[in-house]
N, C-alpha and C positions, 0 to 999 in steps of 0.2 A: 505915952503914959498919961494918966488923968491931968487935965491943966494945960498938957504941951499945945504947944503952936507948930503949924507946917505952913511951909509956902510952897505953891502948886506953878510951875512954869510950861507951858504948853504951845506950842505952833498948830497954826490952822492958816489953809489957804484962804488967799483974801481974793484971790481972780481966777476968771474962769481959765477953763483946763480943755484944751483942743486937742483933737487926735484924728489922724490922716496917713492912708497907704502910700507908698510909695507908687510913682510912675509907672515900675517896672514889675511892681506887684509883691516885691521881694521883701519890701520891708515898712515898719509904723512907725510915723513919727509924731512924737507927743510935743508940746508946747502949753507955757506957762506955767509949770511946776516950780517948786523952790529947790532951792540946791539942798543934794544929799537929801532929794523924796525916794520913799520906796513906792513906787506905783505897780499895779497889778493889771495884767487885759486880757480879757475872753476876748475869744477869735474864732470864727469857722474858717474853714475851707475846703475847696476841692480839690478829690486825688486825682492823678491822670489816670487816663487809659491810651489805650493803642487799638484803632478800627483796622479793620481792613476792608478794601474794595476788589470785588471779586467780579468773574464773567461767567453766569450760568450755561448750564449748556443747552439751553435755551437763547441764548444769546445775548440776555439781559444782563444788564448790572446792577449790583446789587450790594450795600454794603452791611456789614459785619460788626457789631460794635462789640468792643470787649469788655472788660471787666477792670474797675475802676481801682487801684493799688498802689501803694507807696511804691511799688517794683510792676509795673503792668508788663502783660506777654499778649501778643497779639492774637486774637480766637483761630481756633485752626478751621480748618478749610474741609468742607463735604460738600461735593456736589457743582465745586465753580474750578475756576482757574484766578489763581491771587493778582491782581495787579500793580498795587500800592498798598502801602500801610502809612494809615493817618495818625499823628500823636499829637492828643489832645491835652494841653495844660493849660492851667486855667490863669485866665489876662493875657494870654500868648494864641500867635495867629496860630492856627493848626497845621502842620510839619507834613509834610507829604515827600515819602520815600517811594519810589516807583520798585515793585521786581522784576530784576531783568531776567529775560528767555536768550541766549544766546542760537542762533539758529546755523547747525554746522549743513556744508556741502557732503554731498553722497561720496566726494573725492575724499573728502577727511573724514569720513567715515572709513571709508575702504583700508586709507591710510592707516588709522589707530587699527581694524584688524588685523594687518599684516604685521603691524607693528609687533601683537600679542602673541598671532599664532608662529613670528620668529622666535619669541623669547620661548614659547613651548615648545619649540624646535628646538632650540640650542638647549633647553633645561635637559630634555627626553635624552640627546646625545650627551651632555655633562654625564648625567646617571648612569647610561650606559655604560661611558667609560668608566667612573667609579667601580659602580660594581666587577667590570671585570678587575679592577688592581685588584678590588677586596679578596678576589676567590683565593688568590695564593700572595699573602702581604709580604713574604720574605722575597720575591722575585722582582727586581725592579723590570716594570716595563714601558719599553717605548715603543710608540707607533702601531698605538694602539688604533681602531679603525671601527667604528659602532654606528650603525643606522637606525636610526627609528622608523621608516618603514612611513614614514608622512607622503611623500612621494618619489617623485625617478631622478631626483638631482644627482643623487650620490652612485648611482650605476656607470657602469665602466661600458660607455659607448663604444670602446673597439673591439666589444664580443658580440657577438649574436645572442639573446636571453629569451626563454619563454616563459621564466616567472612572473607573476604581476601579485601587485600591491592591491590588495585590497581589504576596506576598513583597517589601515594601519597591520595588515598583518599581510606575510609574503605566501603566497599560495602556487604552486606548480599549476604549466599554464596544460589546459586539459582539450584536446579536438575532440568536440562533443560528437553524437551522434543520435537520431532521435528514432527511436523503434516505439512502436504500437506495440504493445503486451496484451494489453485487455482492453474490455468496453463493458461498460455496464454498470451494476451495485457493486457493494465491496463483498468480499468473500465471507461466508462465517460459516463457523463450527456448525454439525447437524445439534437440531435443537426440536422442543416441541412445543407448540403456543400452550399459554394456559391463561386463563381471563381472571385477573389478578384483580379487578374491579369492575363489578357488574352493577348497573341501575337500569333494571329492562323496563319498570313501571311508565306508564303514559296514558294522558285523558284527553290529547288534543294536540293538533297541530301547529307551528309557526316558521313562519318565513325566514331564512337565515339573511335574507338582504330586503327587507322590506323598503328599501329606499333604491328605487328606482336606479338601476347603471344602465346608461343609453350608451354606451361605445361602445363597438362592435366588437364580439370576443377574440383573445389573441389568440392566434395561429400556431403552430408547433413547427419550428425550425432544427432542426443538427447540424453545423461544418466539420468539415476537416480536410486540414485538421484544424482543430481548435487554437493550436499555437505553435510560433517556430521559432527554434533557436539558433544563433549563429554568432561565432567568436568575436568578438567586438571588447578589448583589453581599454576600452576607455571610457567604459561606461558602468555605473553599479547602480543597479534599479531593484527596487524591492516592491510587487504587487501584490495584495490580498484582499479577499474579500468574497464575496457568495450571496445569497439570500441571506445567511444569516444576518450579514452586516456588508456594507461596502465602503470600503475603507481605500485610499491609494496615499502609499506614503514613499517617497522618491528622493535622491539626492540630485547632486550635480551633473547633468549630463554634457559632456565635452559635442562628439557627433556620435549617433546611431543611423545609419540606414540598411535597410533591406540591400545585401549584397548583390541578391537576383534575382528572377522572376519567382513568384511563386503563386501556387494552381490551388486553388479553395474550391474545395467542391460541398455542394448546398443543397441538402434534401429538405424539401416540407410540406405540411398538409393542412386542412382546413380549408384551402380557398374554395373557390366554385368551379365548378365546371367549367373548362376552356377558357377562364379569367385571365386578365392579360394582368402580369404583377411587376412593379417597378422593384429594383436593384438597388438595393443604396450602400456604398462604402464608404465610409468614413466621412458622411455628411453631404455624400454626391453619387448622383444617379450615372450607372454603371455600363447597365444594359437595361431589357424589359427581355419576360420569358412568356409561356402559357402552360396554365395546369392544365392535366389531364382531365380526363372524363370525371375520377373519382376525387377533383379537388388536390392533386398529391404535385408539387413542384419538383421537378430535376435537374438542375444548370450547375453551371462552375463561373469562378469571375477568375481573374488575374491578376495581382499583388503586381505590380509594380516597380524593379526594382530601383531604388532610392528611397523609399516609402519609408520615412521615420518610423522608428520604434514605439510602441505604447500600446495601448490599446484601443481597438479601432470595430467600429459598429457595423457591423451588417443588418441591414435594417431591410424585410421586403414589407411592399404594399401592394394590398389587392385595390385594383382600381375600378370594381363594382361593389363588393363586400364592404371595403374598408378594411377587412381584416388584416392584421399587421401582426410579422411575427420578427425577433430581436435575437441576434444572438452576435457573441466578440471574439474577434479576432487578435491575439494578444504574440504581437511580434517583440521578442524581451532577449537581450544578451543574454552569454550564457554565464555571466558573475551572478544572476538571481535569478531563483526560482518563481513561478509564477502560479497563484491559483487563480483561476477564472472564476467571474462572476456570473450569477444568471440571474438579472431582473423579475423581480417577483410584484406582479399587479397589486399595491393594497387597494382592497375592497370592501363593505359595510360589512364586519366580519359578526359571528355569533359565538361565544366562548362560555366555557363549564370550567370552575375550579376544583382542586380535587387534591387529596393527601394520600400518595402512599402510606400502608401502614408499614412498608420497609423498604426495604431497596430492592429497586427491580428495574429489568430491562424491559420495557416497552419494543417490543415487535413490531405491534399492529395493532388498531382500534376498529372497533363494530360500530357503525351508523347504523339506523334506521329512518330511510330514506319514504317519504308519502308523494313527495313529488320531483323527481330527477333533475338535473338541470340541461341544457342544451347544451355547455361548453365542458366547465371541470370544475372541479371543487378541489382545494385545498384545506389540510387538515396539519396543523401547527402544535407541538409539543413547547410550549413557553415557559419561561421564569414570569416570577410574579413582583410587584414593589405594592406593598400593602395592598392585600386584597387584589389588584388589579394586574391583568395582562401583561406582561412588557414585551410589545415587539422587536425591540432591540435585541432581545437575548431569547431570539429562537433557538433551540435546540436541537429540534431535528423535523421532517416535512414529509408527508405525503400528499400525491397528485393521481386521482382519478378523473379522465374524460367519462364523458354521458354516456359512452357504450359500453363502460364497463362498471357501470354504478345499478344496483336493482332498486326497480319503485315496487314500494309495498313487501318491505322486504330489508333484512341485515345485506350492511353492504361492507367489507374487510378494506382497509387500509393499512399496509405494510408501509412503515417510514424507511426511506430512504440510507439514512445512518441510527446506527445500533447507539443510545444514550442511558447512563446511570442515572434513574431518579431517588433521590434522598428518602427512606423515609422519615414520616415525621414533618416535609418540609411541602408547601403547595408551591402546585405547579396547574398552570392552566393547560386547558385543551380547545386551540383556537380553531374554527371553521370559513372557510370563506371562499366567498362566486362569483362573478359576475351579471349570475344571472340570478335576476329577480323574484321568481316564481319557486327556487326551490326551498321547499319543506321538510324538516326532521321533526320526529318522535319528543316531546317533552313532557314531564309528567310535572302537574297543575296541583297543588295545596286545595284541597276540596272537593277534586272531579273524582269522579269512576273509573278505575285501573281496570281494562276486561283481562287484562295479560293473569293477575294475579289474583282477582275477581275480587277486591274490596274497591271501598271509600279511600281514599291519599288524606288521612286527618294528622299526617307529618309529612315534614319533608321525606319526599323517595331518597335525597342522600343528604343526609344533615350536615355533611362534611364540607359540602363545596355549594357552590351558587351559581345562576345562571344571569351571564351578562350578553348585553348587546353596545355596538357601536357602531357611527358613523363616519369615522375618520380613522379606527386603528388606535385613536390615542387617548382619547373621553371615551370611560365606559359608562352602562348605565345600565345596573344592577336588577335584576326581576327575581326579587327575594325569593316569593310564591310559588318558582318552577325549578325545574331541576332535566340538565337533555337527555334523555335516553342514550347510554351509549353502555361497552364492554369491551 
C-alpha cells in the first residue's frame, strides 16, 4: 500500500562452487554449496555400442562397428565369419566376448543321424500300428506287427524271400532278362512334311564356325550292347541323361559287380586306312585293332567279370589321325532303369531365332548349304532365356555327315525325337561343326536377293535374329541378317 515498508531477506553464495566426475564415471560430485541449494547441471555423454570382428573370406580381419544406443545390438554379419563382439562404454576398457565354433567329429555326426533316422523308424512303426487299431476301434487288438519298409531288420530269416525293399516300399523280386526288340529312331504315325516357316531370301555367304577348331574330327563309334543288367538286391542306382543334359544322380551303393564275363562288341568308322587304333576301357588300354581299307573298325573287348557297376567309357584312338571316337558302356542293377548318354562336341555354333505362329511339330529343317563340311554338322532345336540360346534345354538334334549334305543346294535334316513347339513362344534353331570352312545361305539388310529378285530393304524374317558364338554360352547378335532356312 502507499507509505508501507518491506524488508527483503536473501541468500547468495559467498565461495566458489567445484564440480567433478566420479572415478568410475557413474557419478558428479559438486562441492561448496550451502545446505538446502537447489543446483542445476548440464551434462553430455556417450551412448554405447557393440562392434564386431569378423574374418573375411579373403582371410582378412576386419571390424564392424555398430550403432550407438541406450540398448545397442551388434551389426549383422555379410560377407565374414563373426569372431568376437566388442562393447564399447564409455570411461570403461572395451569388453571382448569371443564367439565360439564348436567343431564336432564325423563320429558324432554319424552318431546324431542314427540317432534321428531311429526316431523316424520307431515314429513310421507307432503310425503304422495306430492306424491299423483305427480301421476297426470296437476290436481290441494285440500283437499287432507293422514294418515300415526302411530296411531288412524286421524280416523273418528262417524263410527263403525274394522280395526287396526298395525306396521304402516292398517290391516282388523279378529275374530280368534282356531282349533286343529294335534299333534305330522311334516309330511314328505316317505323316506328311509341310514347311511351316520359310526365309529362302539371301545376298551372301558366312561361315558357321569362323573361329578356327584344330582337333581332329570325332569318329563314329556303336557297342553292344550298350548296357547290361543283372540282379544285384543291394543296390539302387538311378542314371540319366543324354545330349540333352548329363545328369548322374545315385544313392548308397553296398557292392555291385559284374557277376560274369561279358563280350562288347565295337563297330566304327572315320579312321584311315590300315590305322592302327588304341582300345580304352574304362580309363585303360585294352588291346589295339586295324581299320580296314575304307577306314571302318571291327573288334570286341571283354568286361571282366568283378568289374564294378556304373558307367564306364569306351574310348578309341586313332594313332595317325587322332581321330577319337566315345561311346558308354552302362553296367546298372536291375532296381534302376538306365538311360544312356551320348557326348555331344560343343563347337563355335551359329543360331536363328524364330516364333511359331502356332503349335507345330517340327520334323525336319532345310539348310542351304554353299560350302559342305568335311565331318558333320549338327542342327539343335533350343529353348531361349531372353532372346538368347539356351543350351541346356535342347530339345531335340539332328546329325548329318559330309556325304550326305549337298553343296549349292537345300540339304533336309530330320530330328531325331518328334517335339511340341509353343506357339507364340521363341525358340532358337542352333547349327554347329567342327569344321571351319563350312558355309550357309544368309540373307543381309540391304544386298540383292537373286532367289526373289529384289533389294532386302527389311528384315527377310522380322521375327527372329541371327546370332553367332564362341563358346555355346555368349552370344553375339547380327541384327542386319537373317539364315536362310525352312
Amino acid at each position: 500500500a502507499p507509505g508501507s515498508t518491506y524488508v527483503v531477506v536473501y541468500r547468495y553464495q559467498d565461495s566458489s562452487i567445484t564440480a567433478s566426475i566420479t572415478e568410475n564415471r557413474k557419478g558428479i560430485v559438486v562441492s561448496g554449496l550451502a545446505e538446502d541449494t537447489i543446483f542445476y547441471v548440464d551434462y553430455d555423454y556417450y551412448l554405447p555400442r557393440i562392434d564386431r570382428v569378423i574374418l573375411t573370406r579373403e582371410g582378412d580381419l576386419k571390424v564392424l562397428k555398430g550403432v550407438a544406443s541406450e540398448k545397442p545390438v551388434p551389426p549383422d554379419i555379410s560377407g565374414g565369419l563373426s569372431l568376437a563382439r566388442v562393447k564399447v562404454f564409455y570411461g570403461q576398457e572395451p569388453e571382448i566376448q569371443p564367439d565360439y565354433y564348436r567343431a564336432f567329429k564325423m563320429s558324432d555326426i554319424q552318431l546324431l543321424f542314427d540317432r534321428i533316422r531311429n526316431i523316424e523308424y520307431n515314429i513310421a512303426r507307432l503310425s503304422l500300428i495306430e492306424n491299423a487299431r483305427s480301421i476297426d476301434p470296437t476290436t481290441t487288438k494285440k500283437g499287432i506287427f507293422a514294418d515300415p519298409f526302411y530296411d531288412d531288420d524286421l524280416r523273418d530269416a528262417g524263410y527263403e524271400q525274394t522280395a526287396q525293399i526298395v525306396n521304402r516300399t516292398l517290391v516282388p523280386g523279378v529275374e530280368w532278362k534282356t531282349f533286343k526288340l529294335r534299333e534305330g529312331k522311334p516309330v511314328q504315325l505316317p505323316f506328311t512334311l509341310k514347311a511351316e516357316i520359310v526365309q529362302d531370301s539371301y545376298s551372301r555367304t558366312r561361315k558357321v564356325n569362323r573361329l578356327t577348331w584344330s582337333e581332329a574330327p570325332p569318329g563314329h563309334m556303336t557297342v553292344s550292347p550298350r548296357s547290361y543288367r543283372w540282379i544285384d538286391r543291394t543296390i539302387t542306382r538311378v542314371l540319366s541323361g543324354g545330349w540333352r543334359s548329363w545328369t548322374t544322380l545315385s544313392e548308397k551303393v553296398i557292392s555291385s559287380q559284374l557277376p560274369q564275363d561279358l563280350t562288347v562288341s565295337i563297330q566304327a568308322q572315320k579312321f584311315n586306312a590300315g590305322e592302327t587304333v588304341e582300345v580304352h576301357f574304362d580309363g585303360k588300354i585294352v588291346k589295339t585293332a586295324t581299320a580296314d581299307e575304307s577306314g571302318k573298325l571291327s573288334t570286341t573287348i571283354t568286361v571282366s567279370k568283378g568289374t564294378r557297376s556304373g558307367n564306364k567309357q569306351i574310348l578309341l584312338k586313332g594313332q595317325e589321325s587322332g581321330v577319337q571316337a566315345e561311346e558308354v558302356l552302362s553296367l546298372i542293377p536291375l532296381e534302376r532303369r538306365v538311360t544312356i548318354y551320348r557326348r555331344t562336341i560343343w563347337n563355335e555354333p551359329l543360331a536363328q531365332t524364330f516364333t511359331p505362329s502356332k503349335d507345330i511339330i517340327p520334323e525336319a529343317v532345310e539348310l542351304y548349304f554353299t560350302k559342305k563340311p568335311k565331318s558333320f554338322v549338327d542342327v539343335f532345336i533350343c529353348e531361349t532365356q531372353v532372346g538368347l540360346p539356351d543350351r541346356k534345354s535342347a530339345l531335340t538334334r539332328a546329325r548329318l555327315y559330309a556325304e550326305d549334305i549337298t553343296e549349292n543346294g537345300w540339304t533336309k535334316f530330320i530330328f531325331e525325337e518328334p517335339v511340341v513347339l509353343q506357339g507364340g513362344r521363341e525358340y532358337a534353331l542352333v547349327i554347329e561343326t567342327p569344321d571351319s570352312e563350312t558355309e550357309v545361305r544368309v540373307a543381309r539388310l540391304g544386298d540383292w536377293d537373286p532367289v526373289n529378285n529384289r533389294w532386302l530393304t527389311a528384315q527377310a524374317y522380322d521375327v527372329g535374329v541371327l546370332l553367332e558364338s564362341a563358346n555355346s554360352s555368349t552370344w553375339t547378335p547380327i541384327q542386319e541378317e537373317d539364315l536362310t532356312f525352312r
